[in-house]
Backbone bond lengths (Angstrom), bond angles and torsions (degrees), N, CA, C in turn:
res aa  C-N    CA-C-N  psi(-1)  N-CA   C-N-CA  omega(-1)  CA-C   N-CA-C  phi
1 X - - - 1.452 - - 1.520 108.81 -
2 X 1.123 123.92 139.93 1.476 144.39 -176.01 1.616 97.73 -63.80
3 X 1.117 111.99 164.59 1.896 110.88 171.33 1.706 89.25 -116.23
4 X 1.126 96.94 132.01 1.819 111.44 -174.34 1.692 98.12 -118.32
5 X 1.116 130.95 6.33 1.199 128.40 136.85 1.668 146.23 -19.48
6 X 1.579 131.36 98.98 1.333 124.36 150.87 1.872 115.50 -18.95
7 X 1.139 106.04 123.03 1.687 79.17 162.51 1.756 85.04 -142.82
8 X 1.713 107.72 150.98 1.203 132.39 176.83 1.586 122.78 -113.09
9 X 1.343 107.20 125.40 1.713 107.24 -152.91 1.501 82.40 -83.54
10 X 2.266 92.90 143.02 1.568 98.69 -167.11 1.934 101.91 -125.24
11 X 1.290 113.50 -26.74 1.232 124.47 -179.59 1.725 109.08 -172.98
12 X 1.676 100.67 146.72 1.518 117.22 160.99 0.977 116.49 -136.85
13 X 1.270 115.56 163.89 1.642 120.24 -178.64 1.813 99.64 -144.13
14 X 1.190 97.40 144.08 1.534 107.52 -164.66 1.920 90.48 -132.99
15 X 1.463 96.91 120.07 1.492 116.96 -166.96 1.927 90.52 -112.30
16 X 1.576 88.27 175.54 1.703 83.63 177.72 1.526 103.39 -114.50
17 X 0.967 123.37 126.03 1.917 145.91 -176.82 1.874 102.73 -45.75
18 X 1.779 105.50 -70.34 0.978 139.08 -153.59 1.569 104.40 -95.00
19 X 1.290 136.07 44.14 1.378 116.72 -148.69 1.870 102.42 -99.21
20 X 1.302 110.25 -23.59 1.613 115.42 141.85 1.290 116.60 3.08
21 X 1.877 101.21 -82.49 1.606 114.67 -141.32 1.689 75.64 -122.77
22 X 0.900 136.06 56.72 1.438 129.71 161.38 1.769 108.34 -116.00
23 X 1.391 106.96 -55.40 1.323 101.25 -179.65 1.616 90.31 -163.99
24 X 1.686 112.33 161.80 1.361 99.88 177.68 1.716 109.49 -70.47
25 X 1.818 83.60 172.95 1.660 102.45 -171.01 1.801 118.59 -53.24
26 X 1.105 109.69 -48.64 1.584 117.84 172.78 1.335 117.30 -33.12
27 X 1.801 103.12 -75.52 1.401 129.76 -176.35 1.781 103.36 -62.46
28 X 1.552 136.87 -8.19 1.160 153.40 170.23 1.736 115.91 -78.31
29 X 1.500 95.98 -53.93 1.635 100.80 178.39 1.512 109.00 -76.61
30 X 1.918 131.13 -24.97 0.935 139.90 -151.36 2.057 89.24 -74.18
31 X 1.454 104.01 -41.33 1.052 119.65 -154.16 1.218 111.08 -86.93
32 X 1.385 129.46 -28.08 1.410 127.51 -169.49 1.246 107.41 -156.40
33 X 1.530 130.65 8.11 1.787 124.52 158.32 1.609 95.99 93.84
34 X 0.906 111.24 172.37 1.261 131.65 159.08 1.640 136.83 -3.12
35 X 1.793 84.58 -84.36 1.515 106.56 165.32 1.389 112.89 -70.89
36 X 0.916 128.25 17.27 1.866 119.34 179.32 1.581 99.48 51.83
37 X 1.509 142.98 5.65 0.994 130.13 -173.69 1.785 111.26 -61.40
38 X 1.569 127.12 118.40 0.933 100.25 -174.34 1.931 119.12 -89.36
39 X 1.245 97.31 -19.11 1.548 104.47 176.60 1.634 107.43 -177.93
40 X 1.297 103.49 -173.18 1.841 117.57 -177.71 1.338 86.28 -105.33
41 X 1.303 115.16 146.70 2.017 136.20 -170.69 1.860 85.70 -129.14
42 X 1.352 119.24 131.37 1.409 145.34 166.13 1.617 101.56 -101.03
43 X 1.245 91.90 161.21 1.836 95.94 169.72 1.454 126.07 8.01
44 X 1.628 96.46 79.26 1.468 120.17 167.84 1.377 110.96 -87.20
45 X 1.375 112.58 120.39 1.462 110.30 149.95 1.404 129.13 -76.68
46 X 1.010 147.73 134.04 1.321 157.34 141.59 1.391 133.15 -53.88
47 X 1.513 141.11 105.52 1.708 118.52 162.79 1.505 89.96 -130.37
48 X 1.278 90.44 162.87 1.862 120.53 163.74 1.232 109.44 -119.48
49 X 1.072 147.02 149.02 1.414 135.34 161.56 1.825 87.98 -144.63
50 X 1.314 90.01 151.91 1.577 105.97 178.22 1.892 99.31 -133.53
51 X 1.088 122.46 138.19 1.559 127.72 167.82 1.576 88.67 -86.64
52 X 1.654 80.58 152.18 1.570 94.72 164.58 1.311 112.34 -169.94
53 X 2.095 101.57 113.81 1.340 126.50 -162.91 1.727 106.44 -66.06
54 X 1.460 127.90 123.72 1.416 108.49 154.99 1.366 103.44 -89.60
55 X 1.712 99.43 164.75 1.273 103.41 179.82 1.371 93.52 -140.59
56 X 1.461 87.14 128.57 2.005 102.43 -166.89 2.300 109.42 -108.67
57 X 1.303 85.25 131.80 1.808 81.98 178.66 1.969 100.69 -99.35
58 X 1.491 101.42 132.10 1.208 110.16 161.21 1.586 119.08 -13.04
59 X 1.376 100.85 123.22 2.141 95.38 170.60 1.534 102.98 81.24
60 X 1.298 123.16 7.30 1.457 134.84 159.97 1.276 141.64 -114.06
61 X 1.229 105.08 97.24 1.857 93.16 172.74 0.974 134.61 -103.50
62 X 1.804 126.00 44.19 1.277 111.67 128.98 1.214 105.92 -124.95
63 X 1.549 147.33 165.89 1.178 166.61 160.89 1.237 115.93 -8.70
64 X 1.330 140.30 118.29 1.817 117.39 179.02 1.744 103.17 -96.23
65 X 1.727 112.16 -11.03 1.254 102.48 132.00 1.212 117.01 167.25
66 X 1.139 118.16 -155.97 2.349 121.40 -143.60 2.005 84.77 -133.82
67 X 1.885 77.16 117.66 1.545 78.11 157.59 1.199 100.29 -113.00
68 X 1.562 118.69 165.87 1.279 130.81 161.91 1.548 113.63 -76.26
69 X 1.160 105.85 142.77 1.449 105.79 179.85 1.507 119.15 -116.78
70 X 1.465 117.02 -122.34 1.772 105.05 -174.85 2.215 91.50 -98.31
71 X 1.189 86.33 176.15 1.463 118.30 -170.80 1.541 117.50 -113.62
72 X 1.594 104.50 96.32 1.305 78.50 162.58 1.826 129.98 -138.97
73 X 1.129 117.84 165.27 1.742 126.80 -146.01 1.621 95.46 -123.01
74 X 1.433 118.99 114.53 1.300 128.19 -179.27 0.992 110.85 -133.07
75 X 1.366 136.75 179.56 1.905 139.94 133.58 1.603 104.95 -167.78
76 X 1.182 107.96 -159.76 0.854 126.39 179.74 1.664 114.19 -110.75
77 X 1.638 136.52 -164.37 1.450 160.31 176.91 1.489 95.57 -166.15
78 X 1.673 106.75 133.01 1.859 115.67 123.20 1.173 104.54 -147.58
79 X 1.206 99.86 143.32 1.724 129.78 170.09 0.945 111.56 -110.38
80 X 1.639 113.60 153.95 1.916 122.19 163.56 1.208 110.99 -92.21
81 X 1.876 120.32 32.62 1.566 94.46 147.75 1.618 104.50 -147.43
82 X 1.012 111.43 -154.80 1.285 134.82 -162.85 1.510 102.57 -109.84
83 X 1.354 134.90 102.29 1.346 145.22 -166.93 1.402 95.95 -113.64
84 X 1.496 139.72 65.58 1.488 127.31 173.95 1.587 111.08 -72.36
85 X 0.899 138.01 -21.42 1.789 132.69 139.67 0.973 114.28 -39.18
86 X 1.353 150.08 -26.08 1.688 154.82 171.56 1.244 110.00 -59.87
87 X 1.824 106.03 -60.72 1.696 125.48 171.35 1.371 119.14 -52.18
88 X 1.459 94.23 -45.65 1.999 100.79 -167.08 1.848 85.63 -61.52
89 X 1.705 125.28 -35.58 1.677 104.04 -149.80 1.739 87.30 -94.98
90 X 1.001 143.85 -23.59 1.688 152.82 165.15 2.132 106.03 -47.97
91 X 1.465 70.91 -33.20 2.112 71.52 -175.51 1.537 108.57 -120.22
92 X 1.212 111.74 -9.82 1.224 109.50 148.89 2.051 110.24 64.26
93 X 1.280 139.99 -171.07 1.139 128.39 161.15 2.025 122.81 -35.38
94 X 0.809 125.06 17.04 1.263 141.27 -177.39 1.842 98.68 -111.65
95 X 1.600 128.76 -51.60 1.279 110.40 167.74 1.374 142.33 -43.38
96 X 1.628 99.49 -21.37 1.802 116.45 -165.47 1.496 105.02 -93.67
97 X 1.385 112.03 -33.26 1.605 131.42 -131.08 1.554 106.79 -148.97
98 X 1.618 113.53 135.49 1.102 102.79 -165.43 1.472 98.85 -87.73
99 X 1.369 139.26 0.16 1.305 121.91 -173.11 1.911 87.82 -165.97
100 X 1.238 108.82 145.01 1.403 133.92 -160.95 1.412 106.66 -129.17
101 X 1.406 111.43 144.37 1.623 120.16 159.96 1.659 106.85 -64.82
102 X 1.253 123.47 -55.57 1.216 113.96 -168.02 1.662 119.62 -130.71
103 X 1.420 123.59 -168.16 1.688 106.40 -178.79 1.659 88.96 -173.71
104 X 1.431 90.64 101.19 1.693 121.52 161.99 1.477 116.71 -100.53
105 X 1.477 92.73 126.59 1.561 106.12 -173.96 1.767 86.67 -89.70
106 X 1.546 91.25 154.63 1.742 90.66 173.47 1.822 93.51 -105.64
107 X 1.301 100.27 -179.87 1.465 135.83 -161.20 1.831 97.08 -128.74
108 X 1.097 102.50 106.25 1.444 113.67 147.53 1.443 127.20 -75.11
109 X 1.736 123.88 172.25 1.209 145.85 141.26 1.758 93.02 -113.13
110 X 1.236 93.33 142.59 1.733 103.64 167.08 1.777 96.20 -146.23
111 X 1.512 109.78 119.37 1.158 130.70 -173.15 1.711 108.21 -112.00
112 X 1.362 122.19 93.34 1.455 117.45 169.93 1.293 120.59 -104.98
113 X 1.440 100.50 146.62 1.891 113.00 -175.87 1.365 104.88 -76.50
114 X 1.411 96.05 132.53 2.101 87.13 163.01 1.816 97.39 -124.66
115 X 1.477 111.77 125.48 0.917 108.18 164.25 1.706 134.96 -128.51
116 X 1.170 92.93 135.95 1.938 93.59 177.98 1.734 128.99 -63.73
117 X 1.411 92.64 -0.18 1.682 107.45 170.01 1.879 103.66 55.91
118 X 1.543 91.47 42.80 1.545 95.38 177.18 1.456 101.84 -67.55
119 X 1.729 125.50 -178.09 1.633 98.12 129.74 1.122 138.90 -53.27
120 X 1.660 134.30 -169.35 1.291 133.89 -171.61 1.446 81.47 -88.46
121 X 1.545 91.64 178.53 1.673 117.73 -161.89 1.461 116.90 29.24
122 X 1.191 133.78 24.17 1.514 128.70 179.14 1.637 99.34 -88.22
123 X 1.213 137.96 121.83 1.568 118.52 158.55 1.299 111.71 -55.37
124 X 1.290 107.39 171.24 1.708 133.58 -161.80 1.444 126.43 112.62
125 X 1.364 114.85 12.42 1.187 115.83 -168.98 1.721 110.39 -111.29
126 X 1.419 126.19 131.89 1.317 110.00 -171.02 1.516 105.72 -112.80
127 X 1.318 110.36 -162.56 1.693 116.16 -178.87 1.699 94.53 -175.61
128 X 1.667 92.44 107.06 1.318 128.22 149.56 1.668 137.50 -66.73
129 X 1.413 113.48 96.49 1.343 106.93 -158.02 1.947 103.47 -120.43
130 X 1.474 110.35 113.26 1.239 100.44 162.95 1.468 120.25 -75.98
131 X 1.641 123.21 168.84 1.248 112.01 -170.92 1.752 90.09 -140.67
132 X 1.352 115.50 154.96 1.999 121.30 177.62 1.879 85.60 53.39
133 X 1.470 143.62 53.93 1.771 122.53 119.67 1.450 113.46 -21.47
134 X 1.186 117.66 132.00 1.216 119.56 131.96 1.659 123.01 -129.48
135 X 1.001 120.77 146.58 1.375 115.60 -173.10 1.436 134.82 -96.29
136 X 1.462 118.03 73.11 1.736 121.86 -167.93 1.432 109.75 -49.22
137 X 1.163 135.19 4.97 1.613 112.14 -156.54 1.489 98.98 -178.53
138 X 1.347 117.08 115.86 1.387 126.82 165.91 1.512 127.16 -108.51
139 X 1.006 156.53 123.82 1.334 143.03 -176.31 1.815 92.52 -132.59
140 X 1.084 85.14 172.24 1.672 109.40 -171.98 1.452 105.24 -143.79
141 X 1.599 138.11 116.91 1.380 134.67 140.30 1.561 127.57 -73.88
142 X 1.400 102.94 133.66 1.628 87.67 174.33 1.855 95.78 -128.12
143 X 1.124 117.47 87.25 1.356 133.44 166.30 1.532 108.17 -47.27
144 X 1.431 115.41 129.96 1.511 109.20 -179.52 1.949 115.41 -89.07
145 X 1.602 117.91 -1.15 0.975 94.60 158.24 2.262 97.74 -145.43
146 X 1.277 87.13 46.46 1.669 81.19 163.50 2.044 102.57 -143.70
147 X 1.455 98.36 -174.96 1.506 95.36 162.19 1.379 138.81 -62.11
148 X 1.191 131.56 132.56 1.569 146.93 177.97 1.733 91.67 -51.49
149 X 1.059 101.29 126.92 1.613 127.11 -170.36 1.611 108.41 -132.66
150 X 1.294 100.75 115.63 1.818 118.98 166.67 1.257 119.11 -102.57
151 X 0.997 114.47 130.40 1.642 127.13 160.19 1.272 137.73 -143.53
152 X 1.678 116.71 135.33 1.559 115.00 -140.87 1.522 95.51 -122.35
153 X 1.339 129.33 148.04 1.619 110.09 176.30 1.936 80.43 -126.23
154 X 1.795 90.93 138.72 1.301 119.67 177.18 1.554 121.44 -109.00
155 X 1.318 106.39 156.86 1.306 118.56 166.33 1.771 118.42 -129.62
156 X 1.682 101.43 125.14 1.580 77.89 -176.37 1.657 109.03 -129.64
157 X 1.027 131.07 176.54 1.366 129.85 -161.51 1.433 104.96 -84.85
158 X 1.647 119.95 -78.05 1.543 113.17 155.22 1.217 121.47 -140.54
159 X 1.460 120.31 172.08 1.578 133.07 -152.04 1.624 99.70 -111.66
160 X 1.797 113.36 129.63 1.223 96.77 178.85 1.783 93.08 -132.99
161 X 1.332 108.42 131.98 1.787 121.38 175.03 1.170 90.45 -90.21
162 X 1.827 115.27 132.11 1.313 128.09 115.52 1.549 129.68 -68.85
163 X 1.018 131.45 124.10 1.459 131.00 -143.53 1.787 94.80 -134.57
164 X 0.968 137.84 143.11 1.857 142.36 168.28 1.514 89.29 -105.36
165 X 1.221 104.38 174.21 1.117 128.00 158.42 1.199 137.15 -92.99
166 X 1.140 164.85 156.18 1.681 148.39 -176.63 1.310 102.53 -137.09
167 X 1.096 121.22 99.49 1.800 129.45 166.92 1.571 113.61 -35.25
168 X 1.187 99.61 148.37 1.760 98.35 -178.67 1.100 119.38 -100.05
């Protein structure tokens, strides 16, 4: 059975995928602990978009038929704070230094809760996990009389739902 459930996004956490070839291990734990967790992500957008080629025969107007084409997985991030560990791993040897041998983008996991605000232990609750983030685009607001506001636009490789079931 399908889950026909409302669900209301409650928390994410965006860890680093690639933490290897991102920066060494030291300067890695210095920055984000243990888990490589790098922070909690608020108001994520989500898209998928898929192309899809028709392919039309002479003396026809409509399609005799639709291929699928490439795939692609984007959104957005904003948070209410200021994550300069996000920037330093986005810019990589370029934050320290005005000019670098090389320039590795890192690789996220970004894991968000969706929940139906059942009680606890009730199933119905899922977990949306992108996998390979990378982050094209950072901006920063600094509003002169509200909160400092970030927002990052992502790209990720693919999207995997953990999904429950909900009895009928």
């Amino acid at each position: 059975m399908f889950n026909t459930r409302t669900f209301f996004g409650t928390d994410g956490t965006l860890t680093v995928a690639n933490a290897e070839s991102a920066m060494d291990a030291d300067t890695m734990t210095s920055y984000f602990g243990e888990g490589n967790v790098v922070g909690r992500v608020l108001d994520v957008s989500v898209s998928v978009a898929t192309s899809v080629h028709a392919f039309h025969e002479m003396g026809f107007r409509l399609p005799r038929e639709l291929r699928a084409g490439r795939i692609t997985i984007g959104g957005t991030v904003e948070r209410a704070y200021v994550n300069g560990a996000l920037l330093r791993l986005m810019l990589g040897d370029y934050a320290t230094t005005e000019e670098a041998p090389g320039f590795t983008i890192p690789q996220f996991d970004m894991v968000l809760g969706l929940d139906n605000q059942s009680p606890a232990g009730e199933p119905g609750n899922s977990v949306l996990t992108l996998y390979g983030v990378m982050f094209d685009q950072w901006r920063l607001d600094l509003p002169a009389d509200d909160f400092t506001i970030e927002n990052a636009r992502f790209q990720a490789q693919r999207v995997g739902l953990a999904d429950t079931e909900v009895p009928a």
